[in-house]
C-alpha positions in Angstrom: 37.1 -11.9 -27.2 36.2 -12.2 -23.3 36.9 -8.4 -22.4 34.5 -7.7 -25.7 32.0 -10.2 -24.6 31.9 -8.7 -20.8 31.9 -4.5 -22.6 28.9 -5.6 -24.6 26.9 -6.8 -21.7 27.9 -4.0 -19.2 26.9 -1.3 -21.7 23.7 -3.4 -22.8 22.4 -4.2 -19.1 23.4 -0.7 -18.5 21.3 0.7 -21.0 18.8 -1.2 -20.2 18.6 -0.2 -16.7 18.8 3.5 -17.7 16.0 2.9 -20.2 13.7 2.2 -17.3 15.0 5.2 -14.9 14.3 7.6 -18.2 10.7 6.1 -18.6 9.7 6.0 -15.2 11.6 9.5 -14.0 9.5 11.3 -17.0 6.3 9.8 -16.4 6.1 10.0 -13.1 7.4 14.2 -14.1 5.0 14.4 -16.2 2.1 13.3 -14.0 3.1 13.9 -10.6 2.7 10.1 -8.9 6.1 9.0 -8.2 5.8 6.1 -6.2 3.3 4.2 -8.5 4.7 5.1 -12.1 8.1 4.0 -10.5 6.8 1.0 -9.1 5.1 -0.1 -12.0 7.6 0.1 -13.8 10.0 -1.3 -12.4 7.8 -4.2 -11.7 7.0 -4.9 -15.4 10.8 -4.2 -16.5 12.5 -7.2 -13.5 9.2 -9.4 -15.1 10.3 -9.2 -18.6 13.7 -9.6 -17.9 12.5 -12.9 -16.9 10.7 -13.6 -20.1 14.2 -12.3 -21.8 15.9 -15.3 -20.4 13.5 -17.9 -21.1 13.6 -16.8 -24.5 17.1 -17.2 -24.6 16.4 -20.6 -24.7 15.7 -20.4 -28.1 19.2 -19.1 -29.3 21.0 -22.5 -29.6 24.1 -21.4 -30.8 24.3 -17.8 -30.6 27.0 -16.1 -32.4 28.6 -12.7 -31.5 27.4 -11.0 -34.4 23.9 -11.4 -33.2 24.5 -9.9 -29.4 25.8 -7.3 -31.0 22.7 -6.7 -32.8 20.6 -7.4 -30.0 22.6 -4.5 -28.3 22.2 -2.2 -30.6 18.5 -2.9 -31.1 18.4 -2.2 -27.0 20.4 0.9 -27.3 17.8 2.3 -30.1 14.9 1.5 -27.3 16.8 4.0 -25.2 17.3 6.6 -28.2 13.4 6.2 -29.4 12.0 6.2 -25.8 11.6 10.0 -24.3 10.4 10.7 -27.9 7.9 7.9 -28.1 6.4 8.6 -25.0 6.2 12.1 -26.0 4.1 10.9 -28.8 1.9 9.1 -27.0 1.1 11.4 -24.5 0.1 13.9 -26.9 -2.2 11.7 -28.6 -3.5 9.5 -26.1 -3.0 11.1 -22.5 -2.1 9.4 -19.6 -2.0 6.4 -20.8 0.3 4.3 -18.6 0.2 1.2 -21.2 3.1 3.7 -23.5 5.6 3.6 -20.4 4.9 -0.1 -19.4 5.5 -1.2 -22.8 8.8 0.8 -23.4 10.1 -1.0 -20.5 8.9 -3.9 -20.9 10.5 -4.5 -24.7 14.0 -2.6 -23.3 14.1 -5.8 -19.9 13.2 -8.2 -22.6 16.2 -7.3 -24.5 18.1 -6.8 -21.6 17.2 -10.2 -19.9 18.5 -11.9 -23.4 21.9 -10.2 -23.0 23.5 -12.4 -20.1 22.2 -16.0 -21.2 23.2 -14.9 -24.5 26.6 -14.1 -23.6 27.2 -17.3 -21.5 26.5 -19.3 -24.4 28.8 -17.6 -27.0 31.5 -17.5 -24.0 31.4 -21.2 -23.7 34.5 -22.1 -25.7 36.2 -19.3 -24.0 37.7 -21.0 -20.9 38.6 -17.5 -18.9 34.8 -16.7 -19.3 33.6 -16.5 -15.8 30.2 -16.7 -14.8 30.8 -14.8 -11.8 32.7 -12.0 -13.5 29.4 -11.8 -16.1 26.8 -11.5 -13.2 29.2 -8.9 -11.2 29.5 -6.8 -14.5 25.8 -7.1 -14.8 24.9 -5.9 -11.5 27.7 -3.2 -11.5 26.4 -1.7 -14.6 23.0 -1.1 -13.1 24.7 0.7 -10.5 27.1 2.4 -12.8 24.0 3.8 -15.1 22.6 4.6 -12.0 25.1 6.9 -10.6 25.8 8.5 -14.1 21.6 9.1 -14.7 21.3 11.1 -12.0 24.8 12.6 -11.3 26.0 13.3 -14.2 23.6 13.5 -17.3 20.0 14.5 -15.6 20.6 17.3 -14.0 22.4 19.3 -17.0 20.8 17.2 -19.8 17.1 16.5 -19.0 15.8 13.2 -20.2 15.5 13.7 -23.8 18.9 14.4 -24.2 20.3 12.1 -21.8 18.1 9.8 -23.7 19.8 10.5 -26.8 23.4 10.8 -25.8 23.4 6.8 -23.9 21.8 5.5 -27.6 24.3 7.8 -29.7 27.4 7.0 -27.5 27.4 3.3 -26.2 25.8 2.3 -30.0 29.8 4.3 -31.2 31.3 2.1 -28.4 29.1 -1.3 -29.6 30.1 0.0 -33.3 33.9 -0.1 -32.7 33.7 -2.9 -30.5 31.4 -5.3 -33.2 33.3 -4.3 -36.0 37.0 -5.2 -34.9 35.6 -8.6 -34.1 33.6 -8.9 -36.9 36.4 -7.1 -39.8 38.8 -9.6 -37.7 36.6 -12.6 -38.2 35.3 -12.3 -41.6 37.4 -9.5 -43.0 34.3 -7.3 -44.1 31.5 -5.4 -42.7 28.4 -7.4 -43.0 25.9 -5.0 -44.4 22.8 -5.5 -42.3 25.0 -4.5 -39.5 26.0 -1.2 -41.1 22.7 -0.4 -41.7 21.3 -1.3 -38.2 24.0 0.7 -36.9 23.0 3.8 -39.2 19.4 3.5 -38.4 20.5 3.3 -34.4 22.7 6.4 -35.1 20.4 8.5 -37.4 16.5 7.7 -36.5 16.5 8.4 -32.7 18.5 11.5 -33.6 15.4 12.7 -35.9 12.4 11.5 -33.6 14.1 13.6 -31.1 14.4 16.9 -32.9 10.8 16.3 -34.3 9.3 15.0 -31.1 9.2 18.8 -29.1 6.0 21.1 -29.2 6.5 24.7 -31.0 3.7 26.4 -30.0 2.0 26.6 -26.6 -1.8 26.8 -25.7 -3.9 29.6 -24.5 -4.9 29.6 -21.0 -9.1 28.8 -22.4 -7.3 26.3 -24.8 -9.7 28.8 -27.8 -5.7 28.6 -30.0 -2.2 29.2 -29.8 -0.3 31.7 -28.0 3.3 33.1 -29.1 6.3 31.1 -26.7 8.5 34.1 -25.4 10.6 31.6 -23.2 11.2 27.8 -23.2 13.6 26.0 -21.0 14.1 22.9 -18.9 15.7 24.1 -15.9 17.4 22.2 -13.6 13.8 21.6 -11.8 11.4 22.1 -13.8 10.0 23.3 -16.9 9.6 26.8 -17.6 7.4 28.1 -20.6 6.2 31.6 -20.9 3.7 33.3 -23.4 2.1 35.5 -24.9 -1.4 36.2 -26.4 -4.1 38.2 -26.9 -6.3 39.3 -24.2 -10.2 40.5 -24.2 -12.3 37.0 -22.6 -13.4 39.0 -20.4 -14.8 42.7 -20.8 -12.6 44.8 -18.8 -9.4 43.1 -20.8 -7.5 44.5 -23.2 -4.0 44.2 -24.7 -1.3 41.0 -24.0 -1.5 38.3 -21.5 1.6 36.7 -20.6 1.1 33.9 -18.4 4.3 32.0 -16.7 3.9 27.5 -16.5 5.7 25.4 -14.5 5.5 22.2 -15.5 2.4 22.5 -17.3 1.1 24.6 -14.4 0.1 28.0 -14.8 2.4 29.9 -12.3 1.1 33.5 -13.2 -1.5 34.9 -15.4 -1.0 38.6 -15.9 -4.7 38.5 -15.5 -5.3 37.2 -12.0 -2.1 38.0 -10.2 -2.8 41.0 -9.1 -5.7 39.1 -7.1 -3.4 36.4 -6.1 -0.8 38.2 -4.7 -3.5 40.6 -3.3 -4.5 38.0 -1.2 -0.8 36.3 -0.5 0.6 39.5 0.3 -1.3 42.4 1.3 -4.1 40.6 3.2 -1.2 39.8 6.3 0.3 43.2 5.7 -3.2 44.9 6.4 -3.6 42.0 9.3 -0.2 44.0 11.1 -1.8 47.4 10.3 -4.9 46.3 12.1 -2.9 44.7 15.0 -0.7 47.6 15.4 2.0 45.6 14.2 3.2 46.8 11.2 5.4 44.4 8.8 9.0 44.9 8.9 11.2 42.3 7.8 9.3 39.8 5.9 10.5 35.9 4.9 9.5 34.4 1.2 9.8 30.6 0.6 10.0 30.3 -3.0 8.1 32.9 -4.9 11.2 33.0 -7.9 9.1 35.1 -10.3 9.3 38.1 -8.0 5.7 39.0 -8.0 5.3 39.0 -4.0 8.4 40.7 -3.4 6.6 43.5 -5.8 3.8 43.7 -4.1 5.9 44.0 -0.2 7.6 46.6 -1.6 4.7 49.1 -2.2 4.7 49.1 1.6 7.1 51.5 2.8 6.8 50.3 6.2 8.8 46.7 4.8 13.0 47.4 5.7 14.0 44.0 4.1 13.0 40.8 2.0 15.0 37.6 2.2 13.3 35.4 -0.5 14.6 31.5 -0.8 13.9 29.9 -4.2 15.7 26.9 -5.0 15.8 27.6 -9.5 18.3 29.7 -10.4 17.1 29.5 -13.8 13.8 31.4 -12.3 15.5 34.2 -10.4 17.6 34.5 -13.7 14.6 34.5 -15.8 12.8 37.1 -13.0 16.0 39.4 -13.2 16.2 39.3 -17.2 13.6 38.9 -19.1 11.6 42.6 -19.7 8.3 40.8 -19.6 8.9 39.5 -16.1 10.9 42.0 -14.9 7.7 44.4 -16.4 5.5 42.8 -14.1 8.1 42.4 -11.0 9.5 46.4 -11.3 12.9 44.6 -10.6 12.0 44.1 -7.3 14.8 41.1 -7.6 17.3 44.1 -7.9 15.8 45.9 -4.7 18.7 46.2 -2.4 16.1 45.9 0.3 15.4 42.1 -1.5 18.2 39.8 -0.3 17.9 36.3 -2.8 18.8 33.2 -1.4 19.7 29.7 -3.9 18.8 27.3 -1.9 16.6 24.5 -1.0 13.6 26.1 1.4 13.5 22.7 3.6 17.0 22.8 4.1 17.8 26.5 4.9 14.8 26.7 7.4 16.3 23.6 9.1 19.6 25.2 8.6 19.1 28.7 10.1 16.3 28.0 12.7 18.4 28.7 15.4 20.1 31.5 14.1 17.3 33.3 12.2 14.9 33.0 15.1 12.2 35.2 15.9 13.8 37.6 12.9 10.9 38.3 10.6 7.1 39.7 11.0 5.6 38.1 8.0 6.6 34.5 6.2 5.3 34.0 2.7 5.0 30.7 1.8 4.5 30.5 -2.6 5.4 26.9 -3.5 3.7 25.3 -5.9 0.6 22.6 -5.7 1.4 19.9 -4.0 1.3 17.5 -6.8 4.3 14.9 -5.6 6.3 14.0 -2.5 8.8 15.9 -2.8 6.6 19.0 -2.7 4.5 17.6 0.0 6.8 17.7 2.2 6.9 21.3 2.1 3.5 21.7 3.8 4.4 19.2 6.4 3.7 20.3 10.2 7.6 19.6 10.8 8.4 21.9 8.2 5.7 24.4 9.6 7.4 23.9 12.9 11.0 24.6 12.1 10.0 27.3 9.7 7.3 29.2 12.2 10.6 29.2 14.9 12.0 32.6 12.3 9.1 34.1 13.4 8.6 36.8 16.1 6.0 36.5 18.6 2.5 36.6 17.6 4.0 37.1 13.9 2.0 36.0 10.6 2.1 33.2 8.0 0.6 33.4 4.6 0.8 29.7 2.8 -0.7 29.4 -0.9 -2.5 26.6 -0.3 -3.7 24.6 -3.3 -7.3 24.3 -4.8 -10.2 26.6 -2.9 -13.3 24.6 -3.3 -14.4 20.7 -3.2 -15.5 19.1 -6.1 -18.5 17.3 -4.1 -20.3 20.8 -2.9 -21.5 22.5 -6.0 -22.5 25.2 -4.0 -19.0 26.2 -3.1 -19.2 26.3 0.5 -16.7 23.5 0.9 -13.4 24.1 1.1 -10.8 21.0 -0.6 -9.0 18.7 0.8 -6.4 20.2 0.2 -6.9 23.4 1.8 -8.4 22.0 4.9 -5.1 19.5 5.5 -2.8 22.3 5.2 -5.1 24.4 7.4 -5.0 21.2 10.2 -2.0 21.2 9.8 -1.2 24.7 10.7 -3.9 24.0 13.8 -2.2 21.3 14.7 1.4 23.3 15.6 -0.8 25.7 17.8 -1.2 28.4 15.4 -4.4 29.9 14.7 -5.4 29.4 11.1 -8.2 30.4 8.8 -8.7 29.8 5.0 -9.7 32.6 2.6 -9.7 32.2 -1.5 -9.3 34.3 -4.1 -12.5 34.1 -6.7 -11.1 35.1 -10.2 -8.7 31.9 -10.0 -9.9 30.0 -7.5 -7.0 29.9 -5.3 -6.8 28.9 -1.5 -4.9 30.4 1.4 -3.7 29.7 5.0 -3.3 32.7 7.1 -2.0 32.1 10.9 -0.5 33.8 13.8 -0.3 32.9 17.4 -1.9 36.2 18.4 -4.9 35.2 20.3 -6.6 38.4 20.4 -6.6 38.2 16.4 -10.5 38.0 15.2 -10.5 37.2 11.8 -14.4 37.8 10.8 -13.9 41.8 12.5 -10.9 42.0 10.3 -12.1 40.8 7.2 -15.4 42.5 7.8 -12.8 45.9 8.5 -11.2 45.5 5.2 -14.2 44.5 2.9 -12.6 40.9 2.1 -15.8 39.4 4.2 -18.5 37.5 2.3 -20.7 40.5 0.2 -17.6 43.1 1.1 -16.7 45.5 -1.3 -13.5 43.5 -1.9 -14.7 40.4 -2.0 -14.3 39.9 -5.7 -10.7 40.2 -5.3 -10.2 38.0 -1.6 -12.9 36.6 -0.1 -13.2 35.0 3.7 -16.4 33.3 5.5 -16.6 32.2 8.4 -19.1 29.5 7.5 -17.5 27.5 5.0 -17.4 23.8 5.6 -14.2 21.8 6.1 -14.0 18.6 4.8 -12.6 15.7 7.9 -9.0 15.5 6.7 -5.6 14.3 8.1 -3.1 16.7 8.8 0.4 16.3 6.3 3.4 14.9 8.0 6.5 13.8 7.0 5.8 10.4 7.8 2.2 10.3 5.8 2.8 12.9 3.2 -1.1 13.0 3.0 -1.0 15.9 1.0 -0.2 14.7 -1.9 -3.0 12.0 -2.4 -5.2 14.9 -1.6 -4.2 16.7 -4.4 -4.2 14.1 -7.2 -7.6 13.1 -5.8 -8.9 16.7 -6.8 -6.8 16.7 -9.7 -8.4 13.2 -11.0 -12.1 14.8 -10.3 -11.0 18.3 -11.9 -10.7 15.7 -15.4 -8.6 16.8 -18.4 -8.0 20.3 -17.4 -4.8 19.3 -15.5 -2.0 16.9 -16.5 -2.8 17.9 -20.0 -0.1 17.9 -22.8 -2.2 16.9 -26.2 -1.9 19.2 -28.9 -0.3 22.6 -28.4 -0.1 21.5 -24.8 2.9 19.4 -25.7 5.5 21.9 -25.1 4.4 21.9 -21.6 6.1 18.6 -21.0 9.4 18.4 -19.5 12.3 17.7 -21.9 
């Protein structure tokens, strides 16, 4: 009876633990604020595990019959969880009561299990109390490491939800039933059926809980879902629909989202990656300096690797891009590779699996002063552990590959501030990436893109660079004759900012602070939306 009493309470404080590490790892995924939504929670789940125990106090007599129960009803939080916050975010938003509650009931449950156990161990005399709070602790650590090692990764947090509810509720099963067949020689049939409903309804809210259609960019319907997986890293969903918002449209748009953010839009890419790419190539042409071996950090979908290889003067690409599952996708799929012209397959394009912060810091010293151009296409800054891909010591270590007075080209986030409807403001966000920059000794100026309202960061350390004559030279200028594609002045405002370190990671308040005043366009999963969300 002691080794059944001491496997029920390692597999119920484990799953208990692992309950609130799903519900705060998918919240804070699906909203991008890791430190608070972790936080929170966690704080709610240790305070009701402290309400658990003093309602233990209640339980006079507990018999083993009714841990197992309250096991099993724990292990059915974890099952129902991914799926119910799923739910509520498609009906309700962000609404951080969904997550708070889910761990809260799952630490009340959890903080009953070891009082619980104590009692009914009483009459056992080799029940330790020691042994009980050691197995308790070790499970946390033991969920721990198998959350993120293990399931995670491979599973996602729907099915790692699932699988801890299906399994350990088998493991209760087999356990509770030998001691209760051995006890009372048959199975009590409230048991059976809280076993089946463990077994069968998480099972179903999970299958049921996904979204099957996807939303059009103007959110006007539905577009067809040509591609839907949880990678390792993110969430990748790519459609199709019908094109002709705007008069000079015709035929499909297929537009690429990465965890609910629109990576490409067949409609303004060709902008994009105008700017991103061609703008720095022209900026060689004009310095006599033409682009040889250019560096891209991230940029998976292929799409600026396209666009350097219309330049004949570009010998080689080495691109970095830590998803396999997008170079795979990039390689594959016809509709991407359509848009791409296999530039993935380019034996001038060398494709590097890897983690862009840790090759730069990796092959600093032996990549230095090897390429002429650096493309850096990561996405928004939405979390820390983006952030820290705009940070200056990042900047630093990565600016080392350059050679001298070589160029940088950084996507860099939202182009306008919310507070200056004129639109002579650039955001936060941009100008703290662009001090940044500055503040490594580059020279730096911001330029945007006006059909999708994207920033960028160009810089070099050439100090005979001009950047009005060459915008001015290549129509990009304020009233230029390109300026409806890339667009640079001189006189924009820039917002007083703080540049993004490691040690601040400022970058990432500055984007949820223009995400918060952009309202419900961003973050947003309700209706056909809900496929967007990570699984």
């Amino acid at each position: 009876m002691e080794i059944s009493l001491y496997l029920l309470s390692l597999i119920g404080s484990g799953a208990g633990f692992m309950t609130q590490m799903l519900v705060s790892g998918y919240w804070a995924t699906a909203f991008s604020n890791d430190i608070f939504y972790y936080s929170i929670n966690l704080a709610f789940y240790l305070l009701a595990l402290g309400i658990g125990s003093l309602l233990s106090n209640r339980f006079k007599h507990p018999t083993f019959k009714q841990l197992g129960h309250l096991i099993i009803g724990l292990l059915a939080v974890t099952g129902f969880s991914i799926p119910f916050l799923k739910w509520g975010i498609g009906h309700f938003g962000n609404a951080v009561l969904f997550p708070i509650g889910v761990v809260t009931i799952a630490g009340v449950l959890n903080g009953l299990i070891v009082p619980l156990t104590l009692r009914i161990g009483v009459k056992y005399p080799r029940m330790s109390l020691g042994t009980l709070f050691f197995i308790d602790y070790s499970a946390a650590t033991l969920f721990a490491f198998l959350f993120t090692f293990v399931f995670l990764i491979p599973l996602g947090y729907s099915k790692t939800a699932l699988l801890i509810s299906i399994s350990s509720t088998l493991i209760v099963t087999v356990i509770f039933m030998f001691q209760v067949i051995f006890q009372e020689k048959k199975i009590p049939l409230k048991s059976m059926s809280l076993i089946v409903a463990t077994l069968i309804l998480p099972t179903s809210f999970y299958f049921g809980s996904g979204g099957h259609v996807a939303p059009r960019m103007d959110r006007s319907g539905v577009a067809k879902i040509l591609h839907n997986e949880q990678s390792h890293y993110q969430k990748i969903v790519l459609t199709e629909e019908t094109s002709g918002e705007r008069r000079f449209e015709s035929g499909l748009k297929h537009v690429l989202f990465l965890d609910g953010f629109v990576q490409f839009s067949t409609v303004d890419e060709k902008s994009y990656h105008f700017c991103l790419v061609d703008v720095p190539v022209m900026a060689g042409w004009y310095q006599k300096q033409p682009i040889k071996k250019v560096l891209i950090l991230g940029g998976g979908d292929g799409l600026a690797a396209r666009k350097l290889l219309n330049h004949s003067e570009v010998e080689g690409i080495t691109l970095v891009e830590l998803d396999p599952s997008m170079i795979k996708l990039a390689r594959e799929n016809a509709i991407v590779r359509e848009y791409n012209k296999d530039s993935l397959r380019n034996p001038k394009v060398e494709v590097i699996i890897d983690d862009a912060f840790r090759w730069v810091q990796e092959n600093q010293e032996s990549l230095k002063g090897q390429f002429d151009l650096i493309l850096i296409d990561f996405p928004a800054p939405k979390n820390l552990t983006l952030a820290r891909l705009f940070a200056a010591e990042f900047y630093r270590s990565a600016f080392t590959l350059l050679k001298p007075n070589g160029w940088v080209s950084i996507q860099a986030g939202p182009s306008y501030s919310f507070e200056d409807p004129t639109r002579k403001t650039i955001s936060e966000v941009t100008a703290s990436i662009l001090k940044t920059v500055e503040s490594i000794n580059y020279h730096a100026f911001p330029y945007v893109t006006p059909q999708d309202s994207e920033a960028f960061v160009f810089a070099t350390q050439d100090s005979t660079f001009d950047m009005e004559t060459f915008s001015r030279s290549i129509g990009i200028n304020t009233g230029g004759w390109l300026g409806g594609l890339c667009r640079y002045d001189k006189g924009w405002k820039i917002p007083p900012v703080e540049k993004n370190t490691l040690n601040t990671l400022r970058l990432s308040q500055y984007m949820l602070s223009w995400f918060r005043k952009a309202g419900d366009v961003f973050f947003y999963y309700r209706g056909n939306h809900l496929v967007l969300l990570p699984d």
